[in-house]
C-alpha positions as CSV (number, residue, x, y, z in Angstrom):
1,X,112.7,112.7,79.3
2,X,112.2,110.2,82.2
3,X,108.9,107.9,81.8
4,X,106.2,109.1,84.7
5,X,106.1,106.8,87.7
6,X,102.9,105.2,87.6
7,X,102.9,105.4,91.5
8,X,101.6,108.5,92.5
9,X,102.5,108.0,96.4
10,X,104.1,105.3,98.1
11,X,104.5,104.6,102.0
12,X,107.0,101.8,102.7
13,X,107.2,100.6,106.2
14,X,106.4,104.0,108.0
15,X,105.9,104.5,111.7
16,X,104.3,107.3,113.6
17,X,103.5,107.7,117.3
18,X,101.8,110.6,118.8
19,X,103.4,112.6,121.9
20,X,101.5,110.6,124.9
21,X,103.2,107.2,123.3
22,X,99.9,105.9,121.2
23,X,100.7,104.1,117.7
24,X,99.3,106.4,115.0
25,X,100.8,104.1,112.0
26,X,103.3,100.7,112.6
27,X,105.0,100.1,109.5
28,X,102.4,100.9,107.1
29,X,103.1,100.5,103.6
30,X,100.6,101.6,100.2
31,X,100.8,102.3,97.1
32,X,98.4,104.9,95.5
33,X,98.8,104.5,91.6
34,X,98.3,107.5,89.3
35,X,94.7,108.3,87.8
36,X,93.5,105.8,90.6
37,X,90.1,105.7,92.5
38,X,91.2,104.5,96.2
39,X,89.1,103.5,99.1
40,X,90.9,103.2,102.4
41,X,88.5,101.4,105.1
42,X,89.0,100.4,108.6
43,X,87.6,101.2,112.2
44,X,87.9,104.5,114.4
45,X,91.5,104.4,115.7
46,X,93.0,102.4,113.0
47,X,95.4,104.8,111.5
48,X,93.3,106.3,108.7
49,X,93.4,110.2,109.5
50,X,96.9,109.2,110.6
51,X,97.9,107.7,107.3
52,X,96.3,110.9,105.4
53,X,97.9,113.6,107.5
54,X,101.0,112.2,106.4
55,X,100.2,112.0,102.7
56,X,100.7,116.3,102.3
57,X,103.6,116.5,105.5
58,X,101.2,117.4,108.2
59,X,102.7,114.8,110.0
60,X,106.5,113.5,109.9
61,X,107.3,109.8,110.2
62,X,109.8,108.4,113.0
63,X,110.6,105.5,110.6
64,X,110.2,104.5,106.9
65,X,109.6,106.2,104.3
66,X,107.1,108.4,102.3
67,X,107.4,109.0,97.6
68,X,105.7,111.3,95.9
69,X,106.1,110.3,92.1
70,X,108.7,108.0,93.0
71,X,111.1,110.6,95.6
72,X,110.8,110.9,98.5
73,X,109.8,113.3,100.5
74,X,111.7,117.0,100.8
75,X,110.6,118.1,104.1
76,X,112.3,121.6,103.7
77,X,109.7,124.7,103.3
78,X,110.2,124.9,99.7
79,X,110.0,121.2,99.5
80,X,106.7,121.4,101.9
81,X,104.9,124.0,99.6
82,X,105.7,122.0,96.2
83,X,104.6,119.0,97.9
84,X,101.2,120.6,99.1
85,X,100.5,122.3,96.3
86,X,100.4,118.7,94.4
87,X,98.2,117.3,97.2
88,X,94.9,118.0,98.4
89,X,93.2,117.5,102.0
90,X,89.7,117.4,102.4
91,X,89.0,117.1,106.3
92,X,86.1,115.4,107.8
93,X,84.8,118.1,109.5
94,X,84.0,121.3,107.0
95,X,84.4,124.0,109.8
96,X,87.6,123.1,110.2
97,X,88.9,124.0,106.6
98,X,86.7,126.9,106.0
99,X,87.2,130.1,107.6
100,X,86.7,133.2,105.5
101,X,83.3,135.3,105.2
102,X,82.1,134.0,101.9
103,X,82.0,131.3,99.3
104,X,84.4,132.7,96.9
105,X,86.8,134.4,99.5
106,X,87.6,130.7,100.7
107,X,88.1,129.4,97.4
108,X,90.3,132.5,96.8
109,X,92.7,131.8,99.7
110,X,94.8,128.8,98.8
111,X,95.4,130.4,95.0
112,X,96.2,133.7,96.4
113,X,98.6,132.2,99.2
114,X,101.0,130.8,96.0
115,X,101.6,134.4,95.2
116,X,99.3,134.0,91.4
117,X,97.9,136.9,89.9
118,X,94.3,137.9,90.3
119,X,93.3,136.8,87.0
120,X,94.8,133.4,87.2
121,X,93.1,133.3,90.8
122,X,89.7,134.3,89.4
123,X,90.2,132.0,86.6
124,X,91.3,129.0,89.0
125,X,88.0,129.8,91.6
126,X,85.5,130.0,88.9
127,X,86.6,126.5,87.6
128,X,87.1,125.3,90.4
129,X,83.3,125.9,91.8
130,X,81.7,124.8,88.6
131,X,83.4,121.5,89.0
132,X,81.7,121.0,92.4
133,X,78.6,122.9,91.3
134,X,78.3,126.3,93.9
135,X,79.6,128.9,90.8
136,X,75.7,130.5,92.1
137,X,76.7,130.5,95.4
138,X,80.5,132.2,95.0
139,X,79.1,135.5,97.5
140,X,76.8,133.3,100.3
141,X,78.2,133.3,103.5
142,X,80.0,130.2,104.7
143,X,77.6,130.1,107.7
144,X,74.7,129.8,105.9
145,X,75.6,126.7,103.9
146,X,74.2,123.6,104.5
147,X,77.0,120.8,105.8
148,X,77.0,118.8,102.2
149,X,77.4,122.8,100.6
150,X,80.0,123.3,103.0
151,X,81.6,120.1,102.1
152,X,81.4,121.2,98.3
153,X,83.3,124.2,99.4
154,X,86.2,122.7,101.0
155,X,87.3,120.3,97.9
156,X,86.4,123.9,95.4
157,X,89.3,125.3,98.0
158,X,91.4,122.3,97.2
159,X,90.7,121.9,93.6
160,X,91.7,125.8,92.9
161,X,95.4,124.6,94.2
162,X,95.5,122.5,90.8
163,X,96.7,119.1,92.6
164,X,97.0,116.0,91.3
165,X,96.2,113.9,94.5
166,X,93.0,114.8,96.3
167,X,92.8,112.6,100.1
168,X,89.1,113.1,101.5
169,X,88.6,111.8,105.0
170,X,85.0,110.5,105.3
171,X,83.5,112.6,102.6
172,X,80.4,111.0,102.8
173,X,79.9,111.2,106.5
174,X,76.9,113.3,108.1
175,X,75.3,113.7,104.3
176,X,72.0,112.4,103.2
177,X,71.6,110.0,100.7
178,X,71.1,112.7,98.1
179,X,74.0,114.7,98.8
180,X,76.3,111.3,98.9
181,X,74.7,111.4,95.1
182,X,75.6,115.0,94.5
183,X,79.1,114.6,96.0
184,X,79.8,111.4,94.1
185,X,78.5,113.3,91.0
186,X,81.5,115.6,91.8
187,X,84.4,113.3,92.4
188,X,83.6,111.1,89.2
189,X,83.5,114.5,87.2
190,X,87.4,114.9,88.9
191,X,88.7,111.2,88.1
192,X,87.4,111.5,84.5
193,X,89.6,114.5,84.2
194,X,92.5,112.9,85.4
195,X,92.6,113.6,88.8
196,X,94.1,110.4,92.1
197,X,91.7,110.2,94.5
198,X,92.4,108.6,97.9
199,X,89.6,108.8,100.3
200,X,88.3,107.4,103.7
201,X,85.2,105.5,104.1
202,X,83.3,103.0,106.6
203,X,81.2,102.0,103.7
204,X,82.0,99.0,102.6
205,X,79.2,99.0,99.6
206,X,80.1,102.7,98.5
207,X,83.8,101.5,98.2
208,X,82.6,98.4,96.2
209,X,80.7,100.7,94.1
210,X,82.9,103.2,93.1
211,X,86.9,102.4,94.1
212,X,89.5,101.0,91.7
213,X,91.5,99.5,94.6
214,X,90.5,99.0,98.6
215,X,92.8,99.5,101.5
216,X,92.2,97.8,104.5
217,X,93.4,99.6,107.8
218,X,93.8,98.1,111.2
219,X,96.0,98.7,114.3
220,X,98.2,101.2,112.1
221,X,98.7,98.9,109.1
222,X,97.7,98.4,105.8
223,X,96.6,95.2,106.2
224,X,95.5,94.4,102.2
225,X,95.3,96.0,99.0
226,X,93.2,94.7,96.4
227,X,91.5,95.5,93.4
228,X,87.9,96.3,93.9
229,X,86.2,93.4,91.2
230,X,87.9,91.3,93.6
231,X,86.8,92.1,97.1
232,X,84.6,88.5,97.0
233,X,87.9,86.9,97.4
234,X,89.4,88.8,100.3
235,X,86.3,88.0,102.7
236,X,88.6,87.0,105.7
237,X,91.1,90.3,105.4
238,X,87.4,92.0,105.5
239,X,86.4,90.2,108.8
240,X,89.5,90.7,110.3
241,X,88.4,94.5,110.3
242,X,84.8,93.6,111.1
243,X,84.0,93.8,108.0
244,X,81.1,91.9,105.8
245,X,81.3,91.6,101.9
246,X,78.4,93.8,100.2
247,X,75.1,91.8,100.3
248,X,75.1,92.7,96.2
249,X,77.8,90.1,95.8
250,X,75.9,87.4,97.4
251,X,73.0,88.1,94.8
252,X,75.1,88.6,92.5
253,X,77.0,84.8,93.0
254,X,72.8,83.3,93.3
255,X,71.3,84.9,90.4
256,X,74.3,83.4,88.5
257,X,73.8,80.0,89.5
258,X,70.1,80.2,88.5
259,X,71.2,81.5,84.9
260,X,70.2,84.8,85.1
261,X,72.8,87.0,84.6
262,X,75.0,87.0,81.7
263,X,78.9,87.4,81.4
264,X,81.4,87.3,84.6
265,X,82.2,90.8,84.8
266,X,81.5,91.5,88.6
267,X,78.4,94.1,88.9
268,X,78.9,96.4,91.8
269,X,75.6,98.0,93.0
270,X,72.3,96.9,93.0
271,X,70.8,99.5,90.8
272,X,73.0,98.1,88.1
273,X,72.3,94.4,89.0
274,X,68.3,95.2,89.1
275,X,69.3,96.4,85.2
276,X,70.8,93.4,84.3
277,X,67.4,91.4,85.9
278,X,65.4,94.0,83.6
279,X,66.9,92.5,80.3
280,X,66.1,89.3,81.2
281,X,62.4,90.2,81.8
282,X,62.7,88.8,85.5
């Protein structure tokens, strides 16, 4: 048996432009490495949605090319169906992805479309909304979920298509602080299992906080790639995206030079930096 690519998906050098002539990506290339946390930031209009609409075929390149677990891409119907039954979308918007009556019919959908039996459905639908915590809201109607529910809903859809890539774009937009809690609660519960997760953000904190790697995005390029402990060095690639680095780091780099923090390990949030100061009896 072959050894397992470490790269989940690869884009090399791939081009898109949309029917009135406007760049959607120009020559973007990335690497998403498997069992990775991923944070892909950059302004409105810089290729994001682009860039994720091509990771599960809903978009086909004009140049380059696109490797799921190191081949490239079969954009035949059986290849299309293998391909999206290995990655997940999770669209901004909810109400775009849900359309049935209730809860558990949406879930039920994707499963049911691969031809599974009911049992295996039921079995996949009931994990799947435990993991995202709405198993006591399986028979509520879609329209009477709050947005951050409804967002809950559309990744219990994906997750109960088993894939091994999930791609959120701006999962945390239009949620409250306590749902951003809730739905981070959710996708740390999905990496600790195992699961790639590529997502979209504008917040440069949150993706300090909780990303493996950072993508920066701008004018249809990945413009860096970086390992998250590390964003303190990339300050300029930041900028260049208008971009600041999290004000944590800058505490961080002054509590140090006064002697108050031990080790070098980079801390990430404040609430864990205001930890650190609480051992120290500051």
């Amino acid at each position: 048996m072959s050894p397992m690519n470490p790269l989940l998906l690869e884009l090399d050098q791939v081009a898109f432009r949309y029917p009135d002539g406007s760049v959607g990506l120009d020559g973007c290339s990335l690497a998403i490495a498997r069992g990775s946390r991923n944070a892909l930031i950059g302004a409105n209009g810089s290729g994001k949605t682009t860039l994720f609409q091509h990771c599960n075929a809903l978009l086909r390149p004009a140049a380059g090319q696109l490797r799921y677990g190191g081949t490239s891409l079969d954009y035949s119907r059986t290849g299309l169906r293998s391909l999206r039954s290995k990655v997940g979308m999770v669209f901004q918007n909810p109400d775009r992805q849900l359309f049935s009556a209730s809860v558990r019919e949406d879930v039920s959908f994707g499963p049911l479309n691969l031809g599974l039996d009911d049992a295996t459905v039921a079995a996949r639908v009931e994990a799947a909304l435990q993991a995202v915590g709405m198993e006591d809201l399986a028979h509520k109607p879609v329209q009477n979920l709050s947005f951050g529910q409804k967002k809950r809903v559309c990744i219990a859809g994906v997750l109960a298509m088993e894939p091994e890539l999930l791609v959120l774009d701006e999962p945390m937009a239009g949620l409250d602080p306590f749902m951003q809690e809730e739905l981070l609660t959710v996708l740390e519960k999905l990496h600790g299992r195992g699961m790639t997760i590529l997502l979209a953000t504008h917040d440069i904190h949150f993706a300090y906080r909780w990303a493996d790697r950072i993508h920066l995005m701008a004018a249809g390029r990945c413009t860096a790639s970086f390992d998250a402990p590390a964003l303190a060095t990339h300050e300029a690639e930041l900028a260049a995206v208008g971009l600041r680095l999290p004000s944590v780091i800058g505490l961080e780099k002054l509590l140090r030079q006064r002697g108050l923090l031990d080790g070098d390990t980079p801390i990430h949030s404040c609430s864990a930096l205001l930890a650190q100061l609480q051992q120290h009896d500051c």
